[in-house]
C-alpha positions as CSV (number, residue, x, y, z in Angstrom):
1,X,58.9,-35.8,76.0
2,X,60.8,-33.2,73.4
3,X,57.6,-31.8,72.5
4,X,56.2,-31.3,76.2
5,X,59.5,-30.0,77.6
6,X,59.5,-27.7,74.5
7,X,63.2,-28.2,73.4
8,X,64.1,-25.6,71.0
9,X,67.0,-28.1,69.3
10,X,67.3,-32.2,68.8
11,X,70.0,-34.3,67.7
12,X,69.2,-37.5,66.8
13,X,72.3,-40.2,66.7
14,X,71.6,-42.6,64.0
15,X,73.8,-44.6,61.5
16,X,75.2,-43.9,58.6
17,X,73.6,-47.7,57.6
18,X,69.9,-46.7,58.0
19,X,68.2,-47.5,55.5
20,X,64.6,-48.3,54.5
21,X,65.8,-51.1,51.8
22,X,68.4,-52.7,54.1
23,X,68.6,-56.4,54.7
24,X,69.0,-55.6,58.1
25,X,66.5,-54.9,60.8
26,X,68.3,-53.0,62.8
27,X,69.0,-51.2,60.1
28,X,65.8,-50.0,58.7
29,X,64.7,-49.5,62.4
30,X,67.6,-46.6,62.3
31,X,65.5,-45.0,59.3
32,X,62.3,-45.5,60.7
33,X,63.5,-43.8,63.7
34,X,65.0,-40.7,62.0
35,X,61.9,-40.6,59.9
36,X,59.6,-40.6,63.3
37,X,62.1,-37.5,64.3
38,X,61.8,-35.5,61.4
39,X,57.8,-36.1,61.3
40,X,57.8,-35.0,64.8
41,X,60.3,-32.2,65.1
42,X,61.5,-31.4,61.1
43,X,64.2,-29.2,62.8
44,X,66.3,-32.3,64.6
45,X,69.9,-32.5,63.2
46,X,70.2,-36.2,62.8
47,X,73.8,-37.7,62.8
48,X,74.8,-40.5,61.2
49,X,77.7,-42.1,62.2
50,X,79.7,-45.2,60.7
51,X,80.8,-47.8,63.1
52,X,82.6,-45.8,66.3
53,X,85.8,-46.7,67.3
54,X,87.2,-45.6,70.8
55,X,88.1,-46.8,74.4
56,X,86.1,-49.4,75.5
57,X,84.5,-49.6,71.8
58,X,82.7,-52.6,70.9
59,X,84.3,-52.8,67.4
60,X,87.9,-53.1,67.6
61,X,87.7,-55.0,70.9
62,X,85.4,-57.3,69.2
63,X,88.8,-59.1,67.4
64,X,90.6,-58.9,71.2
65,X,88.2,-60.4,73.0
66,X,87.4,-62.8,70.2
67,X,90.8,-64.1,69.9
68,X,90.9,-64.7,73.9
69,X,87.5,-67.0,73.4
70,X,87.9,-68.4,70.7
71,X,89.7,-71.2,69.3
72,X,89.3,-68.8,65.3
73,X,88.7,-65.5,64.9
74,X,85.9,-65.9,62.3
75,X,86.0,-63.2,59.4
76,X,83.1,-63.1,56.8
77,X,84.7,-64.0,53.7
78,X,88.4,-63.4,54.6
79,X,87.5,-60.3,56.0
80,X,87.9,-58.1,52.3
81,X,84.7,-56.1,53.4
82,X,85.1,-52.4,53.4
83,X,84.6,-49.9,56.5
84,X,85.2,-46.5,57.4
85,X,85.2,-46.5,61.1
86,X,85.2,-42.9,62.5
87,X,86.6,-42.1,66.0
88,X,84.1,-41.4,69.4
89,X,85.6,-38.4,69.7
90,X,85.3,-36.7,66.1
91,X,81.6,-37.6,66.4
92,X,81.7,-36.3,70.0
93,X,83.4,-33.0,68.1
94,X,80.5,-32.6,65.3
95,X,78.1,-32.7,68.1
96,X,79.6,-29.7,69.7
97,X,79.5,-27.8,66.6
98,X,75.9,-28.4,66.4
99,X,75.1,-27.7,69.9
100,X,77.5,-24.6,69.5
101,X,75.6,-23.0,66.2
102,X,72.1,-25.2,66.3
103,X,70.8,-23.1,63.8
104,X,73.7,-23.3,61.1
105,X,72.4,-27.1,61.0
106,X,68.6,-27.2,61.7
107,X,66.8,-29.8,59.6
108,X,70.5,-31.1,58.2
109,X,71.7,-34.9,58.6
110,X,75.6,-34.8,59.0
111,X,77.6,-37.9,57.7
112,X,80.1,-39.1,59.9
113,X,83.0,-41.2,58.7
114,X,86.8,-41.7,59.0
115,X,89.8,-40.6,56.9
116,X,89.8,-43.9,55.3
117,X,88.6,-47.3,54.1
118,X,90.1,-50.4,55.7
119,X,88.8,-54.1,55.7
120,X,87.9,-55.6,58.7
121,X,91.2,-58.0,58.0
122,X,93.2,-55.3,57.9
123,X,91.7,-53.8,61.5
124,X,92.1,-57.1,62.8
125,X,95.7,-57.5,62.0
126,X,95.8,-53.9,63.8
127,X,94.3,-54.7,66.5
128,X,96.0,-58.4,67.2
129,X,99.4,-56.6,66.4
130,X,98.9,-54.0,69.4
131,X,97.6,-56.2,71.8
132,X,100.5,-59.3,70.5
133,X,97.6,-61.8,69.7
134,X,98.2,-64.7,67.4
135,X,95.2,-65.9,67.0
136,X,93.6,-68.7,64.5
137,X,91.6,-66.5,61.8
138,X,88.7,-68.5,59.9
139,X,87.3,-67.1,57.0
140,X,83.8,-67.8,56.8
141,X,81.4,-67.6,53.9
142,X,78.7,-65.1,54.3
143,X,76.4,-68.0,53.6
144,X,77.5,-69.6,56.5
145,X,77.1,-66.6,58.7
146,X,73.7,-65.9,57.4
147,X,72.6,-69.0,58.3
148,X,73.6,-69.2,61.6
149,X,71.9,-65.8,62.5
150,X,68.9,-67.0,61.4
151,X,69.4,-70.3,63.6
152,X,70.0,-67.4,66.9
């Protein structure tokens, strides 16, 4: 459709995670998607986000909602996981400096990523502190989880 409508600039949202050597399907489907995009049009700015936090986000309102359903907020291996969430609308911002000046980035991928590193225990205990949640946490081997996905 870019092709036949001849657009002169393409972002591409990705993830930061795509990779071709990932565990994860999704994953390496982010890769082989920005890898179709730069085939295609070797131009495309690709973005790659870390996990997006915002309104309405489907991260941080994962523990909420969780908690409400729940009888134990399950956290792979006591939560001690590293992430560097990065807020909807600082990725929003990058995109606008792209759109802005499409030529100061042509062919670039742009890393997107927070100020800082916090383990998903840690944004739990954020998020159950602002909404007053006391839930039941269960750590969970990784194992365990892995196990289960496959079962799904």
């Amino acid at each position: 459709l870019c092709t036949e409508m001849q657009v002169d600039n393409l972002i591409h949202v990705s993830s930061a995670a795509a990779s071709p050597d990932s565990g994860s399907e999704w994953a390496r489907t982010k890769f082989l998607g920005e890898q179709a995009v730069k085939e295609a049009f070797p131009w495309a700015t690709i973005i790659r986000p870390t996990q997006l936090f915002g309104p309405e986000d489907r991260f941080l309102n994962w523990f909420a909602n969780a908690a409400n359903m729940y009888p134990a907020v399950p956290l792979v291996d006591g939560g001690n996981a590293l992430t560097q969430p990065v807020y909807t609308t600082d990725v929003a911002d990058t995109i606008m400096r792209v759109v802005d000046d499409p030529e100061e980035y042509e062919g670039k991928t742009i890393d997107c990523f927070g100020p800082a590193d916090y383990t998903y225990k840690e944004l739990s205990e954020f998020v159950f502190d602002i909404t007053n949640q006391d839930p039941t946490v269960a750590e969970v081997p990784k194992s365990v989880i892995l196990a289960s996905a496959k079962l799904m």
